[in-house]
TIMI-2910 file (N, C-alpha, C, CB; in pm, 1 decimal, decimal comma, always signed):
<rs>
+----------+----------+----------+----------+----------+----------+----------+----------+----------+----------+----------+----------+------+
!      n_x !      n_y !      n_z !     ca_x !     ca_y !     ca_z !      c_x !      c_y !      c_z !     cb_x !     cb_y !     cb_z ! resn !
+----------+----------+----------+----------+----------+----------+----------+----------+----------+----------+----------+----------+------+
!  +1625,7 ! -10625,1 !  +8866,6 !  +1602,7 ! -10615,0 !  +9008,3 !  +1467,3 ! -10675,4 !  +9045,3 !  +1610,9 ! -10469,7 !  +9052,8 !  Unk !
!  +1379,1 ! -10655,8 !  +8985,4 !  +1233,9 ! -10669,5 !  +8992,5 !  +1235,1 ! -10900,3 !  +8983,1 !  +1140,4 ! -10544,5 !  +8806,2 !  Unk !
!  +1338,2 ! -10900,4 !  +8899,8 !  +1288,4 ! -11061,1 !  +8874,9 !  +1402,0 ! -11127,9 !  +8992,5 !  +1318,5 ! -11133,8 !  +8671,3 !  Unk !
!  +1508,3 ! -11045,0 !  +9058,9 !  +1550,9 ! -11126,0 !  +9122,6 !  +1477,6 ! -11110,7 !  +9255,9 !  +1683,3 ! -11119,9 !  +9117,5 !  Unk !
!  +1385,8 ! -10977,9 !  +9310,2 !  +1337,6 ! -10983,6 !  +9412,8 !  +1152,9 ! -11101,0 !  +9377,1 !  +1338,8 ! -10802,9 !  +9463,5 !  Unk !
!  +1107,0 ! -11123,8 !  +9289,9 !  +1039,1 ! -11226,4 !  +9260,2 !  +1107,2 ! -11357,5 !  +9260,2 !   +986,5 ! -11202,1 !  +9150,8 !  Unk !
!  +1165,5 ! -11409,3 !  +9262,2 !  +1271,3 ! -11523,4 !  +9259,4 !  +1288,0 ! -11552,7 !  +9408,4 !  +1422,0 ! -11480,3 !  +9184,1 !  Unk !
!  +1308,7 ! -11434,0 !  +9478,9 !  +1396,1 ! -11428,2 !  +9617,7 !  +1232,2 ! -11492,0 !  +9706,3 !  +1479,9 ! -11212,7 !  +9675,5 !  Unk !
!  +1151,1 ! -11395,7 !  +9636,3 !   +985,3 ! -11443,5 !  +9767,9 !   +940,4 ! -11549,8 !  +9737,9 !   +825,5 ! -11349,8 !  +9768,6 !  Unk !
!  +1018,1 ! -11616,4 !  +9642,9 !   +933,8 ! -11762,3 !  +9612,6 !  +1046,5 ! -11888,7 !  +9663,3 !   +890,6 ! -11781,8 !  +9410,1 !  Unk !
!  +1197,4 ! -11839,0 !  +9694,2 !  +1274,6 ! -11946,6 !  +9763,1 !  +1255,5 ! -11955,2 !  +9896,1 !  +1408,8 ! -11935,6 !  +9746,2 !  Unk !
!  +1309,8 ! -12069,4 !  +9944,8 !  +1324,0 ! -12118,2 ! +10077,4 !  +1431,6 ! -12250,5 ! +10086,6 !  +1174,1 ! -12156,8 ! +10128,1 !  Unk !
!  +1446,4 ! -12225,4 ! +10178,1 !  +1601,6 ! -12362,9 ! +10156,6 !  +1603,5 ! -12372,8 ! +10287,2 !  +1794,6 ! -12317,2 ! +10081,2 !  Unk !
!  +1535,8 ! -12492,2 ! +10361,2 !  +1544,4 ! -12514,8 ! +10497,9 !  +1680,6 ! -12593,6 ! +10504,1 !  +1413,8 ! -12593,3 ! +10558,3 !  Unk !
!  +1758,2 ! -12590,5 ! +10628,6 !  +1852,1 ! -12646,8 ! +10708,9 !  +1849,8 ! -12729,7 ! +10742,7 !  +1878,9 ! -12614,3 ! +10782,3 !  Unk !
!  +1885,8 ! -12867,8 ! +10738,0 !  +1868,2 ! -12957,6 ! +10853,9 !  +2046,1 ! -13043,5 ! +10845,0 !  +1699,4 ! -13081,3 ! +10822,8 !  Unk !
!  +2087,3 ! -13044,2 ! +10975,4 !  +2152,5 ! -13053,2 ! +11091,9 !  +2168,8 ! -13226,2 ! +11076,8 !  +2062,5 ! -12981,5 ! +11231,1 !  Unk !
!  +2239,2 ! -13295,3 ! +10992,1 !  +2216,1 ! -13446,4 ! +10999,5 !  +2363,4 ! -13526,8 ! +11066,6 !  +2179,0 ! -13504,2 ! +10827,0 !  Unk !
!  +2358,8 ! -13605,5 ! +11149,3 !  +2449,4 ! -13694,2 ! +11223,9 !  +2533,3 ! -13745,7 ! +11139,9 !  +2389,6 ! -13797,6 ! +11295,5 !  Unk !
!  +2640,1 ! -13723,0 ! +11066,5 !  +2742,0 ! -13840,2 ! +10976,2 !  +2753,3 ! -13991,7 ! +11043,1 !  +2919,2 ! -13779,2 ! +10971,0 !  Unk !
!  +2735,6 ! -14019,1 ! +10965,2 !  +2742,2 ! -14193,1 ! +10988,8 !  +2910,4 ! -14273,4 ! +11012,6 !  +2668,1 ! -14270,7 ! +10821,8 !  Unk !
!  +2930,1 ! -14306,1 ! +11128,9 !  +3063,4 ! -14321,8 ! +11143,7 !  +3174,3 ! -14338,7 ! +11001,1 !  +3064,8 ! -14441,8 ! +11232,3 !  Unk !
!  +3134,6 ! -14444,0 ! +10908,7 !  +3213,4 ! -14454,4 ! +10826,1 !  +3226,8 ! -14357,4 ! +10734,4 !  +3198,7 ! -14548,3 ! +10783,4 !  Unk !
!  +3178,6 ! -14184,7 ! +10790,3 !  +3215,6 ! -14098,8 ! +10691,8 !  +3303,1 ! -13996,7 ! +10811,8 !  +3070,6 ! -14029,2 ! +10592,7 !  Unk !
!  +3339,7 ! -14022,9 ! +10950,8 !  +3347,9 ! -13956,1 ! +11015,4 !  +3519,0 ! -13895,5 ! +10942,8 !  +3311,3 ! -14018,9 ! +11155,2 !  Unk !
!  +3544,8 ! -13978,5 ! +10903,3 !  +3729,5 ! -13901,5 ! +10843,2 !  +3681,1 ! -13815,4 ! +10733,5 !  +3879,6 ! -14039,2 ! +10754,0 !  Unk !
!  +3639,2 ! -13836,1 ! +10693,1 !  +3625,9 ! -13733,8 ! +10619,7 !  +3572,7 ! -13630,5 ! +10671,8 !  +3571,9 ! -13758,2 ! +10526,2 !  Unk !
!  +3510,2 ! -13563,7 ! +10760,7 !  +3433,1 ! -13448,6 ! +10829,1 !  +3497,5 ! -13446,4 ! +10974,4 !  +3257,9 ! -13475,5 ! +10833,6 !  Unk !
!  +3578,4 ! -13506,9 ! +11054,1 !  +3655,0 ! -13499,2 ! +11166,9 !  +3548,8 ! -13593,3 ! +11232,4 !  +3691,1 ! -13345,0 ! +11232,7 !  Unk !
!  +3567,0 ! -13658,6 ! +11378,4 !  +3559,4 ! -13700,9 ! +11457,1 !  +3371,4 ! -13619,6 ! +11526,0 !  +3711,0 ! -13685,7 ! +11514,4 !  Unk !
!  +3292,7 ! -13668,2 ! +11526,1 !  +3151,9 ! -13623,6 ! +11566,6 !  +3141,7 ! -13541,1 ! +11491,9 !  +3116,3 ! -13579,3 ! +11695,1 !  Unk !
!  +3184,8 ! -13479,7 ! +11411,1 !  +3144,4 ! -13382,7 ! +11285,2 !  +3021,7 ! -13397,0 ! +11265,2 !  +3209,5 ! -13405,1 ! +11151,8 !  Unk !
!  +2924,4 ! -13302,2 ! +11234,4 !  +2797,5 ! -13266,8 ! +11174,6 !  +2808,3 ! -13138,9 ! +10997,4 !  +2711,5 ! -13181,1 ! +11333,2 !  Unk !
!  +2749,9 ! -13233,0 ! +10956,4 !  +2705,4 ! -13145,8 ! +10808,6 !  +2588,6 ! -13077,9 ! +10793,7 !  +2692,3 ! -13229,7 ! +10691,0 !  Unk !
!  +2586,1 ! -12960,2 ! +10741,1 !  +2426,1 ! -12932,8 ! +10703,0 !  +2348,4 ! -12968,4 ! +10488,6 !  +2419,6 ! -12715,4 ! +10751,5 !  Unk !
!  +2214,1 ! -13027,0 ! +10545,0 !  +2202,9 ! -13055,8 ! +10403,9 !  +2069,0 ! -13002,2 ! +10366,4 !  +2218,6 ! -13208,7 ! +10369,9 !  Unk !
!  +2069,4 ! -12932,4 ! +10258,2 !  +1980,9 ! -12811,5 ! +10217,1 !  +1903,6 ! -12850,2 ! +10119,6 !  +2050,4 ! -12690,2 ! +10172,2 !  Unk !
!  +1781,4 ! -12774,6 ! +10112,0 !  +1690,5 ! -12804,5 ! +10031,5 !  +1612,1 ! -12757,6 !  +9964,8 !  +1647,7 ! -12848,2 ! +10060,4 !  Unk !
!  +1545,5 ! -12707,3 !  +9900,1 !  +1436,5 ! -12660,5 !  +9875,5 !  +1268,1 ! -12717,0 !  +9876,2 !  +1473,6 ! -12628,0 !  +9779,4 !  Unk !
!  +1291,4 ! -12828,7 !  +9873,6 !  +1163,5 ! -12892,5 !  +9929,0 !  +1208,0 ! -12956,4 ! +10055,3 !  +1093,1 ! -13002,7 !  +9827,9 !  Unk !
!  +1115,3 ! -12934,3 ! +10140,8 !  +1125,4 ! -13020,5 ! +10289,7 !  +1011,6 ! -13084,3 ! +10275,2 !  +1130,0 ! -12937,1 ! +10443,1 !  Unk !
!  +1031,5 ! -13165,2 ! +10411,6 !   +970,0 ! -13309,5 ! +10455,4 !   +814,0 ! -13248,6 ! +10441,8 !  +1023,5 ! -13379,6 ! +10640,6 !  Unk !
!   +763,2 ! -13149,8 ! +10461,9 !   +583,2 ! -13117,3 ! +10512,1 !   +543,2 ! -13087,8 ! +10331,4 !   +545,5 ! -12913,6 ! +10661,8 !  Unk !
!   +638,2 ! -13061,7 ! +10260,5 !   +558,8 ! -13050,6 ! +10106,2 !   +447,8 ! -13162,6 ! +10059,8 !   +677,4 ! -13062,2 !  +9984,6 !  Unk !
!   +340,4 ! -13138,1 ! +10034,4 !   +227,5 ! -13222,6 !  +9956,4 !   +299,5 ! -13276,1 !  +9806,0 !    +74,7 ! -13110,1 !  +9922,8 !  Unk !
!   +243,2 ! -13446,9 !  +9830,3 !   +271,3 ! -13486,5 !  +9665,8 !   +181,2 ! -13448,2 !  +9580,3 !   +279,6 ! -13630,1 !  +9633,1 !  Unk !
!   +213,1 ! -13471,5 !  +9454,0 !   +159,7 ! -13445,8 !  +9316,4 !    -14,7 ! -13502,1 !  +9374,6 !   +260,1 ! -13558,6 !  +9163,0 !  Unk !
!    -24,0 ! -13616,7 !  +9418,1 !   -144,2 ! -13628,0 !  +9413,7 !   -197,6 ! -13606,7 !  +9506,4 !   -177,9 ! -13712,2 !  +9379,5 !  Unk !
!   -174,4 ! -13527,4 !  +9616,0 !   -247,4 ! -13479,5 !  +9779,9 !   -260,2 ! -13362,5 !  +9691,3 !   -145,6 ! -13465,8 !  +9967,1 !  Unk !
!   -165,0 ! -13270,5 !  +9617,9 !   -226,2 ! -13158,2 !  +9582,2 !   -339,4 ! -13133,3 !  +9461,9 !   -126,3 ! -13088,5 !  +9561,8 !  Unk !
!   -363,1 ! -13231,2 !  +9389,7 !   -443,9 ! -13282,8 !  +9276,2 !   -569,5 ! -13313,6 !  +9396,4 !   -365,4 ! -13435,0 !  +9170,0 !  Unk !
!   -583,9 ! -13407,6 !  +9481,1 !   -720,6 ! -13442,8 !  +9559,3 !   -793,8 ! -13305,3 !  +9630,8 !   -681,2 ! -13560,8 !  +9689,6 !  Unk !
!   -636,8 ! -13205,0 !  +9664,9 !   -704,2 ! -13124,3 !  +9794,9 !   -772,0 ! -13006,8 !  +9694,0 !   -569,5 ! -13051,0 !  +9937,5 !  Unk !
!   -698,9 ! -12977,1 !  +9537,1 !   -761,8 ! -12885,4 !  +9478,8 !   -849,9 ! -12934,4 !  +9381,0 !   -681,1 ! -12800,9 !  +9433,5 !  Unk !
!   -852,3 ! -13043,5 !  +9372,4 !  -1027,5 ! -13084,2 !  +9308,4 !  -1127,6 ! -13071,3 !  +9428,4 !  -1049,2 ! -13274,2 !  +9244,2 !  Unk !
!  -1089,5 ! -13079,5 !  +9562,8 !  -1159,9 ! -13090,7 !  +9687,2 !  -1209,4 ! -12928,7 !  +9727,6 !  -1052,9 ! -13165,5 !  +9805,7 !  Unk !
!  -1140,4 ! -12835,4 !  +9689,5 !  -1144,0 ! -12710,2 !  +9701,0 !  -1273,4 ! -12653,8 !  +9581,0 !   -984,6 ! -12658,4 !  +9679,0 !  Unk !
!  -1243,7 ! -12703,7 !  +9463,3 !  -1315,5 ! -12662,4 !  +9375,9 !  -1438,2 ! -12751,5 !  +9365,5 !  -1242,0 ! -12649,0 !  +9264,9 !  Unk !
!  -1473,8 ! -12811,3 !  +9394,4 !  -1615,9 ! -12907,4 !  +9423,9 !  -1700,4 ! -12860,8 !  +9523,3 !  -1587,3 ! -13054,9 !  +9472,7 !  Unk !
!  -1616,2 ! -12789,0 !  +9639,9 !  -1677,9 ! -12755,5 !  +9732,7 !  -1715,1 ! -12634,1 !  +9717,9 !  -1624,4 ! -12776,6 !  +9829,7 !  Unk !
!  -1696,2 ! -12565,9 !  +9548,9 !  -1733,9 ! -12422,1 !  +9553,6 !  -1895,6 ! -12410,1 !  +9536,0 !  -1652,7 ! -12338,5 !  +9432,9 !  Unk !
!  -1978,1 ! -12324,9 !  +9591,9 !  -2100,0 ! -12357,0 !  +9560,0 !  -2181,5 ! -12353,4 !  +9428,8 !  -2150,4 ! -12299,1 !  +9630,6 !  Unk !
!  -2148,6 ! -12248,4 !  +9338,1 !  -2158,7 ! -12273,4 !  +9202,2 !  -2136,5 ! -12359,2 !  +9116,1 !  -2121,2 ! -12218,6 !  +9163,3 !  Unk !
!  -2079,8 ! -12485,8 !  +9157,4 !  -1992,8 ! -12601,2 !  +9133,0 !  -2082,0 ! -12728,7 !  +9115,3 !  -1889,0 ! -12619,5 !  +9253,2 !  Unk !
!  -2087,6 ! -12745,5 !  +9007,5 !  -2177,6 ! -12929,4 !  +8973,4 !  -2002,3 ! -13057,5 !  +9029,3 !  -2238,2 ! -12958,9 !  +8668,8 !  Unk !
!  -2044,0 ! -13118,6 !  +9119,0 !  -1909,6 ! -13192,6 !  +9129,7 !  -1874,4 ! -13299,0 !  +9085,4 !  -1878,1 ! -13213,9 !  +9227,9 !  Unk !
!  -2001,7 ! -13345,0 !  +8999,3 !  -1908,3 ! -13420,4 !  +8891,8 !  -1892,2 ! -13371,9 !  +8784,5 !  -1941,4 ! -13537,8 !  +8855,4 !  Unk !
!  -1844,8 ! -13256,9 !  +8781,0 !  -1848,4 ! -13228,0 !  +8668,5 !  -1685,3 ! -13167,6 !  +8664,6 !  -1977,6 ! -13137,3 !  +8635,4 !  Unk !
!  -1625,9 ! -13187,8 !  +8776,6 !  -1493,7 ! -13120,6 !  +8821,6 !  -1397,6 ! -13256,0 !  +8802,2 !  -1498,5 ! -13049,4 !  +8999,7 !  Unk !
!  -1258,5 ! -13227,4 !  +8736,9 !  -1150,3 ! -13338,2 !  +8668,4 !  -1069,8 ! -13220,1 !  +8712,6 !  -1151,1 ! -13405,0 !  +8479,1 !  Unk !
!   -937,4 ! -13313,5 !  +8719,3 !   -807,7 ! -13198,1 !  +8715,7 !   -752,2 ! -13144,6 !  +8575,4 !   -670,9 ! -13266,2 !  +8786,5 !  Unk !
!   -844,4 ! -13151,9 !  +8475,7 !   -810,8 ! -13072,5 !  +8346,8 !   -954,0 ! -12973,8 !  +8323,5 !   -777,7 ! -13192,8 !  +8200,7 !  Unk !
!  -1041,3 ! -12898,3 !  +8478,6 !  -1127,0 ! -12832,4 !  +8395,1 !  -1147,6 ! -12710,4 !  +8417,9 !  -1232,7 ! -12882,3 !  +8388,4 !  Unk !
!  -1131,7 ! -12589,6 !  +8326,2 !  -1146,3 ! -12498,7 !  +8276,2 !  -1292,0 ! -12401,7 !  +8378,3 !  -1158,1 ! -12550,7 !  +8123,7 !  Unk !
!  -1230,6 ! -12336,8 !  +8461,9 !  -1327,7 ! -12264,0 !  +8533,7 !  -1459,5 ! -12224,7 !  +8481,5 !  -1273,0 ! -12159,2 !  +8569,1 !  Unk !
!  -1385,5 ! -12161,3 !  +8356,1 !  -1527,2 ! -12055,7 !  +8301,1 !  -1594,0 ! -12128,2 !  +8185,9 !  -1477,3 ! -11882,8 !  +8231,2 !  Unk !
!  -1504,3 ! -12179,0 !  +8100,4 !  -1516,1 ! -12263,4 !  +7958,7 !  -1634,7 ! -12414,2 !  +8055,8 !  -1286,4 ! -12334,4 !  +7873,7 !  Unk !
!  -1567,0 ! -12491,7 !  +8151,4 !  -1642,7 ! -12593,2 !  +8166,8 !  -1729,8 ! -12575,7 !  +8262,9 !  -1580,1 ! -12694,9 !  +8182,8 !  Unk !
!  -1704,5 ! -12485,3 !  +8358,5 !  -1833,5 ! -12518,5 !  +8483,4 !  -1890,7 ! -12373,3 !  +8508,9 !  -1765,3 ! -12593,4 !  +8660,7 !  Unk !
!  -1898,8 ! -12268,8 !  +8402,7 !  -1960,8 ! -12203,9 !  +8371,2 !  -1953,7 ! -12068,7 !  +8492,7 !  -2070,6 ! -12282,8 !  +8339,2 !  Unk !
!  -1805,0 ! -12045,2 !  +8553,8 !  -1833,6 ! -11951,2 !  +8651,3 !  -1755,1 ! -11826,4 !  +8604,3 !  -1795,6 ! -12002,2 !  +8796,0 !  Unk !
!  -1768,2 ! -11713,5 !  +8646,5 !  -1720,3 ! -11584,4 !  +8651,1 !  -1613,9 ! -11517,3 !  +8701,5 !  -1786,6 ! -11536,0 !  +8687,9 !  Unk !
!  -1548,3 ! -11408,6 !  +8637,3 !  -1417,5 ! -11418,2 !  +8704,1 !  -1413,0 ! -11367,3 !  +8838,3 !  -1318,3 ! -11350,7 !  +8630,5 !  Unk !
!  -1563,3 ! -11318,1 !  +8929,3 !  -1555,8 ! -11296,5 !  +9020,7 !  -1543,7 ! -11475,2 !  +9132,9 !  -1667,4 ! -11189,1 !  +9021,3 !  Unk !
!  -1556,9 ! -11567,2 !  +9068,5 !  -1539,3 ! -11678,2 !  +9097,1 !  -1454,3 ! -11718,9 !  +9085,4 !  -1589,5 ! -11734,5 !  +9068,7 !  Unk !
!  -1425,9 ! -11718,1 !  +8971,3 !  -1247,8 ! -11746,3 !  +8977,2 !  -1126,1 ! -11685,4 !  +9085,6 !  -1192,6 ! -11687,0 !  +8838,9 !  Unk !
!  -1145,4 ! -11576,8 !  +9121,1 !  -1120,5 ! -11504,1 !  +9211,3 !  -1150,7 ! -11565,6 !  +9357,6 !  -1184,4 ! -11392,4 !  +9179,5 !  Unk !
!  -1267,8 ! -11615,1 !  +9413,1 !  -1302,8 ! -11659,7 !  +9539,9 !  -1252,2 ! -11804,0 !  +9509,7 !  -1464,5 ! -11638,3 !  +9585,7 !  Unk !
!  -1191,6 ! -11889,5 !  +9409,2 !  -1156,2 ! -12022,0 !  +9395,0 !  -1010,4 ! -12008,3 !  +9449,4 !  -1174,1 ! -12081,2 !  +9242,1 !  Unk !
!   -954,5 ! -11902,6 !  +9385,0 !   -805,4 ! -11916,1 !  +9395,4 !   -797,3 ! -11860,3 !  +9539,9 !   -710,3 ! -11828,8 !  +9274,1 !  Unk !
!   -864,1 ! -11764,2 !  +9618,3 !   -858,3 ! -11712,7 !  +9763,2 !   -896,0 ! -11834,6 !  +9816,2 !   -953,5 ! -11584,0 !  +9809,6 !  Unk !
!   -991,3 ! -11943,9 !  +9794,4 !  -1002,9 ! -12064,8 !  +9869,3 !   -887,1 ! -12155,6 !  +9846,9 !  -1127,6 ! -12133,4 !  +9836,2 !  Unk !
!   -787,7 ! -12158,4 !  +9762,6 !   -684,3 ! -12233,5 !  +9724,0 !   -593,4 ! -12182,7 !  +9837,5 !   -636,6 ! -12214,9 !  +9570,4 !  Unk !
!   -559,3 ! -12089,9 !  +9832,7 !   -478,9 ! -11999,0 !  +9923,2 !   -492,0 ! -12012,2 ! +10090,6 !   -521,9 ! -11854,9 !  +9883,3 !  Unk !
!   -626,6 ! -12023,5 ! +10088,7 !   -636,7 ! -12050,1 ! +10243,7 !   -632,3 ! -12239,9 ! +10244,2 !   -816,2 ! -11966,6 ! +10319,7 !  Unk !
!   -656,6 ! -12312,7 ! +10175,5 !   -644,6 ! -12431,5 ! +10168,5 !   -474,5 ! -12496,8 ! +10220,1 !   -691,3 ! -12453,0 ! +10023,7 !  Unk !
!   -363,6 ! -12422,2 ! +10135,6 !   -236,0 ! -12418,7 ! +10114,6 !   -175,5 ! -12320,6 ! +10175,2 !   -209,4 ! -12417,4 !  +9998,2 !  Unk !
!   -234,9 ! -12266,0 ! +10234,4 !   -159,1 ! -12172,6 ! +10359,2 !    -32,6 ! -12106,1 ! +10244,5 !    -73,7 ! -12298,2 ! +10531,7 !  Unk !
!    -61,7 ! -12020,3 ! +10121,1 !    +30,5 ! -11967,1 ! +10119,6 !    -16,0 ! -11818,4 ! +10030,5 !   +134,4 ! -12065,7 ! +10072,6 !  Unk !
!    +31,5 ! -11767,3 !  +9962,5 !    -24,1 ! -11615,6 !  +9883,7 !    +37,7 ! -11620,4 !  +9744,1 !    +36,6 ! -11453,2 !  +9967,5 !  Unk !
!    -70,3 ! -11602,4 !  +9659,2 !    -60,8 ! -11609,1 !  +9485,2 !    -93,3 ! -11495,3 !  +9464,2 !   -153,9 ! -11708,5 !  +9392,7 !  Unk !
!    +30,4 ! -11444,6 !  +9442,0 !    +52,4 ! -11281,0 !  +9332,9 !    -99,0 ! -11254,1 !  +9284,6 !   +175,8 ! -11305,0 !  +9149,4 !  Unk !
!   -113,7 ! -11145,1 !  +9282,6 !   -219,7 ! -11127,1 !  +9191,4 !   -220,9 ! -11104,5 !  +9028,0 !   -274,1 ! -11029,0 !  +9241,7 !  Unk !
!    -63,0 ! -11082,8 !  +8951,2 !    -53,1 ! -11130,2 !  +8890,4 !    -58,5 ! -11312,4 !  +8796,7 !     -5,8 ! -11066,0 !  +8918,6 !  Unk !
!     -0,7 ! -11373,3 !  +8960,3 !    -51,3 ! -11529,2 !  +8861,1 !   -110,6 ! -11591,6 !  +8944,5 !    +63,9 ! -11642,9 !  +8795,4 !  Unk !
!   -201,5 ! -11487,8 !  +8998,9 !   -395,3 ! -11520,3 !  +9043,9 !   -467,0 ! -11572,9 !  +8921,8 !   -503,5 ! -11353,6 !  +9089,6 !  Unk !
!   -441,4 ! -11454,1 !  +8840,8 !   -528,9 ! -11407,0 !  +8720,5 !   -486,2 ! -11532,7 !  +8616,7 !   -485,1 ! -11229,4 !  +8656,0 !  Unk !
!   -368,9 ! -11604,2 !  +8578,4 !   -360,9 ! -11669,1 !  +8537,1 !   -420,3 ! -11816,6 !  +8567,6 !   -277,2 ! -11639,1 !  +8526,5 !  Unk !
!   -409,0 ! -11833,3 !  +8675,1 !   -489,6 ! -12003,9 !  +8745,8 !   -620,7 ! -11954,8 !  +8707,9 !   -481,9 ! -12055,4 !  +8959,8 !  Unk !
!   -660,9 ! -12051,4 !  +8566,7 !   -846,8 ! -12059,3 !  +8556,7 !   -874,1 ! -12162,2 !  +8502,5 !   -934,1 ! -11950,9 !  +8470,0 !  Unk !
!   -779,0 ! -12295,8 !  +8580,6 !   -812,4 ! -12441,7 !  +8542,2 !   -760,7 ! -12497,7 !  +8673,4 !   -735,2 ! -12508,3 !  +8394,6 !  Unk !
!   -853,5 ! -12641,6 !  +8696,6 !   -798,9 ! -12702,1 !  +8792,8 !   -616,9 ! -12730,8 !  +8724,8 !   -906,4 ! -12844,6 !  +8829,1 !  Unk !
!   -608,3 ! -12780,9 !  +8618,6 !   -473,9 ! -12821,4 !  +8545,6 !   -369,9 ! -12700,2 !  +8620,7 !   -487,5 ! -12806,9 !  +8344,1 !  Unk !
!   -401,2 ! -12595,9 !  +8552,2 !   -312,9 ! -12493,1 !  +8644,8 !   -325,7 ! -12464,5 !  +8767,6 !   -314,1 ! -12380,0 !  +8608,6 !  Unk !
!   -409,3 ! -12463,4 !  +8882,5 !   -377,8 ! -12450,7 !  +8997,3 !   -336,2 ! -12559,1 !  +9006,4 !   -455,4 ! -12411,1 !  +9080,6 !  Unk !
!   -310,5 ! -12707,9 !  +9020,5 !   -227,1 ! -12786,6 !  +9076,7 !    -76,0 ! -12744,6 !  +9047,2 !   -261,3 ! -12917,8 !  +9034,7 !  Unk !
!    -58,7 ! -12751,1 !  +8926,9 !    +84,1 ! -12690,4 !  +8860,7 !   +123,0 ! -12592,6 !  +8988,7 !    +61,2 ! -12587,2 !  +8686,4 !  Unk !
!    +39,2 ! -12501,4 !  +8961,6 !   +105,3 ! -12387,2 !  +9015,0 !   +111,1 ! -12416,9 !  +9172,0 !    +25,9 ! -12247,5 !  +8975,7 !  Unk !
!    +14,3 ! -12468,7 !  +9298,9 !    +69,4 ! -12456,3 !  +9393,2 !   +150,8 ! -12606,7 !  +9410,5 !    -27,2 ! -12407,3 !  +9491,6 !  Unk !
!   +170,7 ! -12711,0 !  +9335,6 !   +259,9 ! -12819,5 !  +9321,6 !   +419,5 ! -12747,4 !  +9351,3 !   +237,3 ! -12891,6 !  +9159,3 !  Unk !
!   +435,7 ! -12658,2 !  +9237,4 !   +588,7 ! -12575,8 !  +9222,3 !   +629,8 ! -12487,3 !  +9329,0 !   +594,3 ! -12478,1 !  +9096,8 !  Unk !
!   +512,9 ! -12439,2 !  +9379,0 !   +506,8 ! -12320,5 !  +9481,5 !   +582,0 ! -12358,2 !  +9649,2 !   +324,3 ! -12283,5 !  +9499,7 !  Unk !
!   +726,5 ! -12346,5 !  +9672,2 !   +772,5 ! -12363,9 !  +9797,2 !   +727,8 ! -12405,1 !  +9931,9 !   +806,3 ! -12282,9 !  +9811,0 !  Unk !
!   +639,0 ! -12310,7 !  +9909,0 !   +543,7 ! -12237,4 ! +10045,3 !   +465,6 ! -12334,1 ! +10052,6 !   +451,9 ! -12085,4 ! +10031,7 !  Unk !
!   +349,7 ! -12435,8 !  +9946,1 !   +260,2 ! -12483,6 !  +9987,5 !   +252,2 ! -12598,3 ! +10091,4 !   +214,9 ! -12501,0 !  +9897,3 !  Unk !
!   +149,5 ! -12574,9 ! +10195,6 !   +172,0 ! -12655,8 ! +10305,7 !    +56,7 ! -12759,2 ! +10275,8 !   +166,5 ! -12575,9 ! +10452,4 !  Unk !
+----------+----------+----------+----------+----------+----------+----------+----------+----------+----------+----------+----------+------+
</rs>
């Protein structure tokens, strides 16, 4: 129960309402409309808008040397911050991406590598 209601807060499957193109109209009747579903829609960020905006997030943290920030680096191991930092990185991710990371796999994002992963996969991220 527990993994299908985790499953359930992380889908979304928008609707969209598309015009058949005459030469499919026999097959669907005469002005017929189909609906075609998705799980990613049109406003999702690519691989690399979400790679720029969360190296952009984490550079801008103030504890943060910024060249010293790559999308493979290690919060605590490379730029030397705390998990009370780690903590205000991933709440700045969150408000960045307009969306909410469990506090279970809060605790897990403590690399740029994994926060892209993770809000890349994530439905919600806007």
């Amino acid at each position: 129960m527990a993994l299908r209601a985790a499953i359930l807060r992380h889908v979304r499957v928008p609707v969209q309402i598309l015009a058949v193109r005459s030469s499919e109209r026999s097959l669907f009747g005469a002005g017929s409309f189909f609906r075609s579903m998705s799980s990613h829609g049109d406003d999702r960020p690519t691989k690399d808008e979400v790679t720029e905006r969360v190296l952009s997030v984490v550079k801008d943290f103030p504890k943060v040397d910024p060249s010293k920030v790559s999308s493979d680096v290690h919060f605590q191991k490379d730029l030397g911050l705390d998990s009370l930092d780690n903590v205000e990185i991933v709440m700045a991710l969150e408000d960045e991406f307009k969306l909410q990371i469990p506090d279970l796999e809060a605790d897990k994002i403590d690399s740029t590598h994994l926060a892209i992963e993770y809000i890349y996969n994530h439905p919600m991220a806007g």
